[in-house]
MITI-956554 format. One line per 5 residues: their letters; for each residue x, y, z of C-alpha. Coordinates in nm, 4 decimals. Example, Ala and Ser with C-alpha at 12.3 -4.5 7.8 and 13.67 -1.06 7.14 Angstrom:
2
AS> 1.2300,-0.4500,0.7800; 1.3670,-0.1060,0.7140
END
This chain:
261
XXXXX> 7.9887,-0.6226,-9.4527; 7.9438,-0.5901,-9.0934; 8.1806,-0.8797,-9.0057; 8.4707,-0.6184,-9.1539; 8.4103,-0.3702,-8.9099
XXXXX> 8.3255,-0.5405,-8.6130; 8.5851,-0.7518,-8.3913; 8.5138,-1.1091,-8.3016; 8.4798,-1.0299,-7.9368; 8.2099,-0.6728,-8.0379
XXXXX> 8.0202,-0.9734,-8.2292; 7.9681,-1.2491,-8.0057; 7.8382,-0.9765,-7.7748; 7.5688,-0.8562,-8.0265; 7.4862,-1.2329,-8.0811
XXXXX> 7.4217,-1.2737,-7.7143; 7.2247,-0.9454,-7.6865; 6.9802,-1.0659,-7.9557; 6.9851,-1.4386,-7.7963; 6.8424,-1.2762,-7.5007
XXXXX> 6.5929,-1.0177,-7.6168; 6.4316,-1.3201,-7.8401; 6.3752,-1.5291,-7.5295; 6.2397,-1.2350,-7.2810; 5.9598,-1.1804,-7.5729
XXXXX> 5.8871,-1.5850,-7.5800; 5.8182,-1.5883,-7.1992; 5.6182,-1.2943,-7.1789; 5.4084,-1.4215,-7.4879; 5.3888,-1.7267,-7.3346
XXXXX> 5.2124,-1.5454,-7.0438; 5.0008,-1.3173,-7.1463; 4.8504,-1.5892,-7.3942; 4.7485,-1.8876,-7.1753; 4.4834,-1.6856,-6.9520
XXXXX> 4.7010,-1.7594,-6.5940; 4.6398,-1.5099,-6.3629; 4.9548,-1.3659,-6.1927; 4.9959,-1.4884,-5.8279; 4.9104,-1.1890,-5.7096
XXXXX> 4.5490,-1.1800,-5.8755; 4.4653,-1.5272,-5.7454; 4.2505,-1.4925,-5.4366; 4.3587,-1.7207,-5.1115; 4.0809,-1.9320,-4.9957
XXXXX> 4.0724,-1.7585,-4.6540; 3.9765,-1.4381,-4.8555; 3.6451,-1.6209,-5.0534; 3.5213,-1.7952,-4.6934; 3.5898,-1.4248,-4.5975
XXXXX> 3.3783,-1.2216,-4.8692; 3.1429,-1.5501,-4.8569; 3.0816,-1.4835,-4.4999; 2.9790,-1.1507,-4.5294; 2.7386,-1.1526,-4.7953
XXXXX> 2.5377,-1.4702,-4.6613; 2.5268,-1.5291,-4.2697; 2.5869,-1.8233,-4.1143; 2.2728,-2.0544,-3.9222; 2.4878,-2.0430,-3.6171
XXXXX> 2.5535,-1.6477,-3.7095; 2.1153,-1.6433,-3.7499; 2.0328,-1.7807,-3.4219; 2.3037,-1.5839,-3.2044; 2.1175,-1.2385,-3.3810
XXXXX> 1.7700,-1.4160,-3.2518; 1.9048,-1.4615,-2.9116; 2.0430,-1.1202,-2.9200; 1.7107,-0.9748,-3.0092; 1.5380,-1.2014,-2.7886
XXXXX> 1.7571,-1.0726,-2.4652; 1.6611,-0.7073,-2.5507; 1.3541,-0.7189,-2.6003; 1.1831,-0.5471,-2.3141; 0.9777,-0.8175,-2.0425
XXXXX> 0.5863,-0.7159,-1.9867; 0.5479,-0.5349,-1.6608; 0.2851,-0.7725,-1.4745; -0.0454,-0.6176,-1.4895; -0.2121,-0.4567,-1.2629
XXXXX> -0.5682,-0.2979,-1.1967; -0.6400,-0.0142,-1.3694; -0.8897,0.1206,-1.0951; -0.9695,0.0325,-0.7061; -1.3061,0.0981,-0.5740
XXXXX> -1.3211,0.1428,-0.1442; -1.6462,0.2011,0.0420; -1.6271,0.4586,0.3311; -1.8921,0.4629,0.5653; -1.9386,0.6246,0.9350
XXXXX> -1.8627,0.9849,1.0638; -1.8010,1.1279,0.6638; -2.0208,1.3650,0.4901; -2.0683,1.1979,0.2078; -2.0456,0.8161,0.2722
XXXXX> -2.0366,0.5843,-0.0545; -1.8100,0.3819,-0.2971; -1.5278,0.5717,-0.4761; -1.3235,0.4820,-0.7972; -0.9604,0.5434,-0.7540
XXXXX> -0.6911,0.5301,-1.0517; -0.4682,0.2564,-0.9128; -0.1719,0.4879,-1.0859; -0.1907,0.7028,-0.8711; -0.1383,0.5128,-0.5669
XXXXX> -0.4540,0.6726,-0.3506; -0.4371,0.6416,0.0435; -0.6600,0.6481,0.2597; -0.6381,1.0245,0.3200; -0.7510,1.0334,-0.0507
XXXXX> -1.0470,0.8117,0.0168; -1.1416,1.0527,0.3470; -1.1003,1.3791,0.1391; -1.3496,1.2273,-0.2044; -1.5814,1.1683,0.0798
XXXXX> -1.6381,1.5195,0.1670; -1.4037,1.5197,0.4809; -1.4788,1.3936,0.8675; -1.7180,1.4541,1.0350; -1.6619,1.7231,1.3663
XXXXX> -1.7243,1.3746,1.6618; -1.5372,1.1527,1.3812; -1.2568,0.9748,1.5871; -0.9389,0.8766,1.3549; -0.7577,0.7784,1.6811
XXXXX> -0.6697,0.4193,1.5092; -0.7227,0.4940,1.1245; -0.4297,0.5341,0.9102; -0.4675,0.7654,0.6882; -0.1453,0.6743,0.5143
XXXXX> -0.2232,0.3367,0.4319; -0.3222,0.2246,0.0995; -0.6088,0.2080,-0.0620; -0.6962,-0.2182,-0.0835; -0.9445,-0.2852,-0.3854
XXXXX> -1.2574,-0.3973,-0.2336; -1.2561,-0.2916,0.0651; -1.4953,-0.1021,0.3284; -1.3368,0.1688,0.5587; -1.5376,0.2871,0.8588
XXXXX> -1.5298,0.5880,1.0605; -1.6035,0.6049,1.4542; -1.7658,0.8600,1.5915; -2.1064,0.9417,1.8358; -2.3320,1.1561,1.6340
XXXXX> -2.5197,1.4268,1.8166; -2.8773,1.4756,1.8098; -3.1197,1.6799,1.9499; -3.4366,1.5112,2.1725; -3.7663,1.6901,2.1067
XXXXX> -3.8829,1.8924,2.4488; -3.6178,2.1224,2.6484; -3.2705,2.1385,2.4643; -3.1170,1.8229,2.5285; -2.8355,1.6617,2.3159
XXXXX> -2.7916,1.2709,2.3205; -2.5148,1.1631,2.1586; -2.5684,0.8520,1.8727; -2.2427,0.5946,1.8350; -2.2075,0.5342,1.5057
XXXXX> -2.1704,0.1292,1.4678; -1.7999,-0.0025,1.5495; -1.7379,-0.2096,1.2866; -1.3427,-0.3472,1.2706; -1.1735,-0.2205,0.9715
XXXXX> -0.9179,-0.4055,0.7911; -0.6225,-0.4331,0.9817; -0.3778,-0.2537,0.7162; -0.6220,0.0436,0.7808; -0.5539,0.0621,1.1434
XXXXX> -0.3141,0.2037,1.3528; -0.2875,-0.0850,1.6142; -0.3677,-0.3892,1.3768; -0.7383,-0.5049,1.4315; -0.7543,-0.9079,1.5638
XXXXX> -1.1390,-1.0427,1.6867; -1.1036,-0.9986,2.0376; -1.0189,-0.6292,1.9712; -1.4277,-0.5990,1.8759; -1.6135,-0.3508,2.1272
XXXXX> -1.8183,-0.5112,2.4012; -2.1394,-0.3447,2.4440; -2.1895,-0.1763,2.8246; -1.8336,-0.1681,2.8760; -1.7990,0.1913,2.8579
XXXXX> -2.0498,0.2746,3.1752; -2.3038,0.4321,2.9741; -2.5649,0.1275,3.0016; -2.6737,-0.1701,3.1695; -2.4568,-0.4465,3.1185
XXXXX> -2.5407,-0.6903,2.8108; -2.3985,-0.9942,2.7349; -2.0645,-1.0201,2.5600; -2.0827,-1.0728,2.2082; -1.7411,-1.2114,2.1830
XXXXX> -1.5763,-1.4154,2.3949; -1.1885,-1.4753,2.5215; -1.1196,-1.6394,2.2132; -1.2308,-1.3572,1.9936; -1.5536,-1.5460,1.8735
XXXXX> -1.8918,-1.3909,1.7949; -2.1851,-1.4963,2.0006; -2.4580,-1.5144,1.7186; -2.7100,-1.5087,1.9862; -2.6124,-1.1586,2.1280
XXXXX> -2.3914,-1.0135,1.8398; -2.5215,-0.6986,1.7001; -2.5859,-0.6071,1.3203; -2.2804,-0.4341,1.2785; -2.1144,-0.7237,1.4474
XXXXX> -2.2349,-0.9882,1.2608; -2.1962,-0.7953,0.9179; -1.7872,-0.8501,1.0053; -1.8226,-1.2243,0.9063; -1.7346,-1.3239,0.6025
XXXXX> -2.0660,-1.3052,0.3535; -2.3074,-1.1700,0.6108; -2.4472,-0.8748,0.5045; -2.6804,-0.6263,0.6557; -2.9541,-0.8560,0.5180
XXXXX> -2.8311,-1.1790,0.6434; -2.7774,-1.0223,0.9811; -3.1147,-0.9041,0.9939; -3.2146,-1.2820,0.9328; -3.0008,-1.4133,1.2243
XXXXX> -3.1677,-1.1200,1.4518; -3.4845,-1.1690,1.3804; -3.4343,-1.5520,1.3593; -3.2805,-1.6004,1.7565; -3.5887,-1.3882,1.8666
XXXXX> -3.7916,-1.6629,1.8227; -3.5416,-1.9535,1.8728; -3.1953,-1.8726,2.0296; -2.9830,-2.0837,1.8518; -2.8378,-2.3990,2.0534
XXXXX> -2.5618,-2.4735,1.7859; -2.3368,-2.3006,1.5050; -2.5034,-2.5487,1.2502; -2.8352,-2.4009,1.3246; -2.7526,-2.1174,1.1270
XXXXX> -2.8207,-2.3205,0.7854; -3.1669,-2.2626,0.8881; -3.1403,-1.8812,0.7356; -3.2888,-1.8324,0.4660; -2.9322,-1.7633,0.2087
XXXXX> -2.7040,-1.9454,0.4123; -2.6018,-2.2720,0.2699; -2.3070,-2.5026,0.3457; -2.0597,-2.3122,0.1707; -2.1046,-1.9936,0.3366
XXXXX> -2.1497,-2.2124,0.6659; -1.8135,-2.3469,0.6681; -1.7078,-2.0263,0.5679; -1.8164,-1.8875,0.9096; -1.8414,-2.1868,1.1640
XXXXX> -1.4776,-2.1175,1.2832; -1.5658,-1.7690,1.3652; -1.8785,-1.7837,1.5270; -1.9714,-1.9218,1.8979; -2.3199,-1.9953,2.1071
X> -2.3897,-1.8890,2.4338
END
């Protein structure tokens, strides 16, 4: 009944309007049934490496992070002493050892002042009292100490013993030969030179003071060399291994200081 309305040409149209609306639905059934993702689901393999990549780190990605970490991490400062004990003896009021906190990077105007101040006939002439404080170490203060002979009021005047400080302590930079030489100020008879030109100690004339400068002679082994040369002056630097203390290591320790005359 259709056919008797319709042209030919209105017909062939509707045929070809159906002929295409059947095959659109076959291809999009065809589609959605086979499980295909579209193109634009479908992930490129640069993207997975990508995701990949951040969710599990590389070793080479590990060790550049331990490097890194390694470079920041702070270095140890080198250590240092947490405390410096100096000696101060001489013209001070209260001679002793004192216990500095190396922190606080004492001088040795600090030293002077925990040791109750100088003396009034202290002589600083060649101290410096803005050196630092050396661990260890003995500082002495010069000075002639007054005191007062029994009988009419007379003052004599006492020297306290010149002992050479350490050089960083001085003003001019203590060397042997700079030692004092005893009579050479006038106020006695001439004695024999404890030093000589070359700056060595004459163990046979040295005083106590003198020979406490060598290196592990203290007052006690001094004493022993005094009271040894009484007796026996020595004829040779060797002779001093007969004191009682003194062996060959603190012999050889002292030989190229020392000198008979």
């Amino acid at each position: 009944m259709l056919n008797s309305y319709l042209t030919r040409k209105e017909q062939l149209i509707l045929l070809f309007i159906a002929v295409a609306l059947v095959a659109g639905g076959i291809v999009l059934y065809a589609r959605s049934g086979s499980g295909v993702p579209e193109p634009a689901e479908m992930a490129s393999p640069r993207q997975e490496a990508s995701e990949a990549g951040s969710a599990v780190p590389l070793p080479s990605q590990e060790v550049s992070r331990e490097s890194a970490s390694a470079a920041e991490a702070p270095t140890p400062a080198h250590a240092m002493p947490a405390s410096l004990r100096v000696a101060v003896r001489g013209a001070v009021y209260s001679p002793g050892l004192y216990t500095f906190d190396a922190a606080t990077d004492p001088r040795v105007e600090d030293l002077l002042r925990k040791a109750g101040g100088l003396e009034d006939y202290a002589d600083v002439s060649d101290i410096n009292v803005a050196a630092r404080l050396i661990d260890g170490t003995t500082l002495t203060v010069p000075g002639e100490k007054p005191q007062e002979l029994s009988g009419p009021a007379r003052i004599r005047r006492e020297p306290t013993p010149s002992v050479p400080n350490p050089s960083q302590y001085t003003v001019s930079g203590w060397r042997p030969e700079s030692l004092p030489v005893s009579g050479s100020a006038g106020t006695g008879p001439s004695e024999p030179r404890a030093t000589s030109d070359d700056g060595l100690i004459n163990v046979n004339t040295a005083t106590q003071a003198e020979l406490e400068t060598l290196p592990g002679i203290g007052p006690v082994y001094a004493a022993r060399i005094i009271e040894y040369r009484k007796h026996s002056p020595f004829q040779t630097v060797d002779e001093l291994i007969n004191i009682s203390g003194i062996g060959d290591k603190r012999l050889a320790s002292i030989r190229p200081l020392v000198t008979v005359r």
